[in-house]
N, C-alpha and C positions, 0 to 999 in steps of 0.2 A: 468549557461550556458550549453546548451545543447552539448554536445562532437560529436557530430555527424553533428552538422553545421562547427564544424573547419575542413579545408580544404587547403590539399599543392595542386595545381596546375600546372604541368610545361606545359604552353604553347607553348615553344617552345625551344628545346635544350634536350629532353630528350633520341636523337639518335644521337645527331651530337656535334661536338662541334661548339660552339661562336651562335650568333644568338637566346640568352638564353631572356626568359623571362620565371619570376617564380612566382604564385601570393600565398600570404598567407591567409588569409580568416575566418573569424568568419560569425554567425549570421546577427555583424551587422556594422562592421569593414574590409577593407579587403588594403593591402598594396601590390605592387610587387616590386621585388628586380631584378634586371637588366630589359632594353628592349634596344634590342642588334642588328644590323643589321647583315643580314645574311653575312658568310664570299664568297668573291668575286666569289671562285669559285665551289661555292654549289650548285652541279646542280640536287638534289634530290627533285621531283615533288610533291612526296608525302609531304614536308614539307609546312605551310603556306607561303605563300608570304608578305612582310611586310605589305602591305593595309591589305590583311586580319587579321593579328595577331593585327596590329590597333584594327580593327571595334572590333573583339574578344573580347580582352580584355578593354577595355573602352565600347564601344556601346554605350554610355549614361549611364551607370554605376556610381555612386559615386564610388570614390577613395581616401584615407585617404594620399598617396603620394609614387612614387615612389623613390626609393632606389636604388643606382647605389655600385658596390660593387668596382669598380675601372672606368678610363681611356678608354681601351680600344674599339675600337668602336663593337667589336664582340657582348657588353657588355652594350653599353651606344648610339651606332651611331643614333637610331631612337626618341633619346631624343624630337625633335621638331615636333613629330606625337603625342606626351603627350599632352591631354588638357589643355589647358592655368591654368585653374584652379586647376590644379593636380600641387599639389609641389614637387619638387625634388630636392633632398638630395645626397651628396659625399664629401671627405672628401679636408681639406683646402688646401693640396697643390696639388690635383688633380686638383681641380677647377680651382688652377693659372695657371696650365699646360693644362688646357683644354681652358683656353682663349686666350694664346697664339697660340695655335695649330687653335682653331675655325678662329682665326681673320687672317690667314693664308688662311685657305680653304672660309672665305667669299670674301678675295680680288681674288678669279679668277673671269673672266669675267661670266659673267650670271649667276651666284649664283642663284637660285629659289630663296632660300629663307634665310636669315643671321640667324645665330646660335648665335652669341654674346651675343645679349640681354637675349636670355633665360639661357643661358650660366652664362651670370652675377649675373640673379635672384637666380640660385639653392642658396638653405640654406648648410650648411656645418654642419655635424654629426663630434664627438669629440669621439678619441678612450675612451674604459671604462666606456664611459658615456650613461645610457640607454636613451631612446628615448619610449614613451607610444603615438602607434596612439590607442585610447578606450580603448578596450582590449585585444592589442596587444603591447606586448614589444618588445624591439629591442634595442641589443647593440651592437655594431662594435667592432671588434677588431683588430689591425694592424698587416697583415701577409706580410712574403717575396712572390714576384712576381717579372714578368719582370718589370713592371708599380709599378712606385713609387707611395706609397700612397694608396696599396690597402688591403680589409676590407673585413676577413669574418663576419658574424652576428650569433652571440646569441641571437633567439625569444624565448620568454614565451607566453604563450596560452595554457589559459583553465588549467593551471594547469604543462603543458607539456615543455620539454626542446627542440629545436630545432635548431641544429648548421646546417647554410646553412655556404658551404668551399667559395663559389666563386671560382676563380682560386688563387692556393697557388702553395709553395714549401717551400725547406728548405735548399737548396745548395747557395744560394742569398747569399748576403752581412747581411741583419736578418738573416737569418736560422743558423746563426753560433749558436754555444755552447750550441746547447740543445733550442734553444728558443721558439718554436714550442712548446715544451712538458713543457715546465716550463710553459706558458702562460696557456695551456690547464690544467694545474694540478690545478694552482692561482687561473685562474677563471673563468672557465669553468664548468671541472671537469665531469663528468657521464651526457649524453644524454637519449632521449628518441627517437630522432628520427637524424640520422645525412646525412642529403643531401650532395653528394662529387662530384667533378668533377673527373675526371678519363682520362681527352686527353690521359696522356700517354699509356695508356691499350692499343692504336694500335700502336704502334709505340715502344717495348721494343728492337727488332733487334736493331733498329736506336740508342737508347739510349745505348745499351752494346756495340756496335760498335764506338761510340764518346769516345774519348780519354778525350774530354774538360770537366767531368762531373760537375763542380762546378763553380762560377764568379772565383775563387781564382786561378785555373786551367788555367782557361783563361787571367790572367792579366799577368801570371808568363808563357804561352806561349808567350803571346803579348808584352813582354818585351823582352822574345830572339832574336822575328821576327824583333823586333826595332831597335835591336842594329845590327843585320843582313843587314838591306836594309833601305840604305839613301832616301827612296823613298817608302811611301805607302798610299793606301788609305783602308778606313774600310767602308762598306756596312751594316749600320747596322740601326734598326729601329728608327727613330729619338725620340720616349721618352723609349727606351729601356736603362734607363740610368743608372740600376745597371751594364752594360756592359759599355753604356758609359765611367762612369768614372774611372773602369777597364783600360778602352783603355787609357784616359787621364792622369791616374797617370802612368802608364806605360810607357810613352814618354820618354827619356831619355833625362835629361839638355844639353844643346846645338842643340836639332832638336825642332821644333816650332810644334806647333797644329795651323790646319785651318780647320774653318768651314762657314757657311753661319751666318747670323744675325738672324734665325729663330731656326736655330740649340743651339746659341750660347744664345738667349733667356730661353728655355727649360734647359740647362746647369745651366744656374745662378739663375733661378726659383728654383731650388732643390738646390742648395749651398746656399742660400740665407735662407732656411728652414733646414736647418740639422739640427740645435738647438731641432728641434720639433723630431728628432730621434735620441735618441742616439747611435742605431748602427751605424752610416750614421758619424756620427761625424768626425772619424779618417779619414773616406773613400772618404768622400767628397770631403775634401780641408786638403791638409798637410803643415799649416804655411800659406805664402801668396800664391796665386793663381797664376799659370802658365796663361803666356798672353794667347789668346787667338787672333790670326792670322782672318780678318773679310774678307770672300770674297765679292764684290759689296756692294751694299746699306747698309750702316751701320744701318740705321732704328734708329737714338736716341743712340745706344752705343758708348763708348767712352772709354776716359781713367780711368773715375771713376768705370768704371766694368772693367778696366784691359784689354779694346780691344781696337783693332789699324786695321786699312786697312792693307789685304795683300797685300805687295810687291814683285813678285813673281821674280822681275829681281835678288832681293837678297835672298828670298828664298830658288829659284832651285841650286842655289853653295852651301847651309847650309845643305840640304835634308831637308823633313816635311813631317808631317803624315797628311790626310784628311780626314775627315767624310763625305762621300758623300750619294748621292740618286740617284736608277736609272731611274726615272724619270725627272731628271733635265741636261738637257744639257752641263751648265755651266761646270761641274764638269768633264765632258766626254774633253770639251775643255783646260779645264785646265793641262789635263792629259797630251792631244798629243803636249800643246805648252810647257810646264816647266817640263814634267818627261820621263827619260830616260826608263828605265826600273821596273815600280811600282810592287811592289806586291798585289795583291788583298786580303784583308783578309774579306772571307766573313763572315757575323754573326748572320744569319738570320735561320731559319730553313730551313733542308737541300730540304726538300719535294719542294721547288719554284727551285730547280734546272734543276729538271729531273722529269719523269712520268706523270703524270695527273693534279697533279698541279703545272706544271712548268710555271714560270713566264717568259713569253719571252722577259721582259722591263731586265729585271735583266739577262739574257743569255747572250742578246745582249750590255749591259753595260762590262760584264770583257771580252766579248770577245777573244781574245787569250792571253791576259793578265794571268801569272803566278798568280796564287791564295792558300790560305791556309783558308781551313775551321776553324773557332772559332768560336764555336757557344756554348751555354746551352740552356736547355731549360727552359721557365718561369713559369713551371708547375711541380706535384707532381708527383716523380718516384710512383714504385707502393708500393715499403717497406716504402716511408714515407704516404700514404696513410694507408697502414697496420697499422701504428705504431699511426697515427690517431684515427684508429676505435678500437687501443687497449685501449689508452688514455680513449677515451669518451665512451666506451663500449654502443654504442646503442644500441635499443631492434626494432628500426628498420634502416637498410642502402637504401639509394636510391640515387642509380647513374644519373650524368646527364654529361652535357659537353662532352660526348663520343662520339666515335663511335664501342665501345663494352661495352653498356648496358646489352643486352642479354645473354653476355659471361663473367662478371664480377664475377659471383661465381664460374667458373671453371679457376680464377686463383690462383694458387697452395700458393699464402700467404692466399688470403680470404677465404681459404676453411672451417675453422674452423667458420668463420662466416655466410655461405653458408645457412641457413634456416632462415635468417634475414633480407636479400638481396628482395626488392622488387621494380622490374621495371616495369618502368609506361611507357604509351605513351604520346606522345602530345597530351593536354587536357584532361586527364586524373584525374577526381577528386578522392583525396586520402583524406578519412577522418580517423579522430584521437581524 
């Protein structure tokens, strides 16, 4: 094999974060690993616009299949611009969470185009287990994230090791006791090339300023606000569920959990699989499962998943905590007919509050409603990013997911690896 046809590619995500798409590339073989929809409010010109990054990268190209590294749509949303013929790959309980979520966003009115079906076809990758597209390998391995279910990749090629991160951490419900670095020691071990994502590199003020840094931070605040205020709602991303079920053990016996039938689907999709994690075991479900309170349409749940229609006439004298969205109505009305005085506890990253990308669905949802930020973030500080690149000692680093690519060797942990560090552009071929 000629070493000079193998080729990392980032298409797109090598200055921004979300909106990733990475291709890897031999002679006569070539796979990518996420195609990701830009995030909502990117408004940099320079970057492709999704038709283009299509045409880009397919064109009429063979493709051996894309590889989704988690859920997320930053990550996974332009899945249905993938040639029919191009196979796609993610892991088994992403997929049941992404059928749920799909079949959610196909019931609005004028859908273009239903996501389902191709949704149902992806093939499902098994942690540990390699995957050969020709002569390229590929094994997934189960990392903490916000998104349950997600996988960075160990490639071989040509000879070469190459850890792509996808998005990780290690403050999650996984990242406890070392796990990160056990995994990487097991079987992993020494790179030659390791692709990282780096979000947090803009954003460290934000993150030394958060009180919340860890899921465990936040369940054991979200327990005092519980027993605080007979009355709350959580604001939090609906498959953000190592926070979810934070929130939900948290509850204190005697005040109820309410959520929607779509919320409470995603919920039982991941209880329903914790077997297949054994960090997630304890975390998931303690003993038998706290009911679960069903706003409107029940959609099929019942009492054999432990849910019941809320009653809010007996409810609002019990107090109850809600998972709401602030895109949905429902939630805003429930507030002003059954709750006195709620607390808002928001859980989202703080940036959709204020500044440039503030969300104005979410300003105007708390309103003047009392709120308590709770939030983590579902990405690697920059000391567990360090402790990464100590791990696998590569002999090359290349940042993507960012928005400080360019500035990533003048931060004062990577300095030692500072002559290693090579940043690409979009489109950019990097061979090896």
């Amino acid at each position: 094999m000629n070493a000079r046809q193998n080729k990392i590619t980032i298409y797109r995500g090598s200055h921004q974060i979300g909106g990733c798409a990475t291709e890897i590339s031999t002679g006569k073989h070539r796979i990518i690993i996420d195609f990701g929809a830009n995030l909502p409010d990117n408004d940099n010109e320079d970057v492709m616009t999704d038709e283009e990054l299509t045409e880009t990268v397919f064109g009429g190209r063979p493709c051996d299949g894309v590889l989704f590294t988690h859920y997320h749509g930053d990550h996974i949303g332009l899945y249905k611009k993938v040639p029919q013929n191009v196979p796609l790959y993610i892991g088994s309980t992403a997929k049941k969470i992404l059928e749920i979520l799909t079949e959610k966003i196909d019931s609005i009115p004028n859908m273009a185009e239903e996501g389902l079906p191709r949704i149902k076809n992806m093939e499902c990758y098994s942690p540990g287990h390699k995957m050969i597209f020709g002569d390229i390998g590929i094994t997934p391995f189960f990392v903490d994230h916000s998104a349950l279910d997600a996988y960075m990749f160990l490639l071989e090629v040509g000879g070469k090791k190459i850890l792509f991160t996808g998005d990780f951490r290690e403050h999650g419900i996984v990242g406890r006791n070392d796990r990160l670095e056990r995994m990487v020691q097991k079987y992993i071990g020494e790179v030659d090339i390791l692709i990282s994502e780096g979000t947090m590199l803009s954003r460290t003020k934000e993150t030394n300023k958060n009180p919340i840094q860890t899921e465990d931070d936040l369940g054991n605040r979200a327990r005092e606000l519980f027993q605080e205020n007979k009355e709350s709602v959580i604001l939090v991303s609906s498959t953000n569920l190592d926070s979810i079920m934070k929130f939900y053990h948290a509850v204190p016996w005697g005040m109820d959990f309410v959520c929607d039938a779509y919320q409470a689907k995603l919920m039982l999709a991941a209880m329903a699989d914790k077997g297949n994690y054994h960090e997630y075991r304890r975390e998931f479900i303690h003993g038998k499962p706290r009911r679960l309170y069903i706003i409107g349409d029940m959609e099929g749940l019942g009492a054999e998943q432990n849910c019941c229609r809320a009653d809010f006439s007996i409810l609002k004298n019990k107090g109850f905590t809600m998972l709401v969205r602030e895109n949905k109505q429902v939630f805003k009305a429930i507030m002003e007919k059954y709750m006195t005085d709620p607390l808002v506890i928001y859980s989202k990253w703080i940036g959709y509050l204020k500044g440039k990308h503030a969300n104005a669905k979410i300003g105007d949802f708390i309103g003047s409603h009392r709120m308590e930020i709770l939030h983590t973030s579902g990405h690697a500080y920059v000391e567990t990013i360090e402790k990464l690149i100590r791990l696998t000692n590569p002999k090359t680093i290349i940042p993507m997911h960012t928005e400080c690519a360019d500035a990533f060797g003048e931060i004062a942990e990577f300095a030692p690896y500072r002559d290693r560090i090579t940043v690409l552009q979009d489109k950019e071929e990097y061979s090896f």
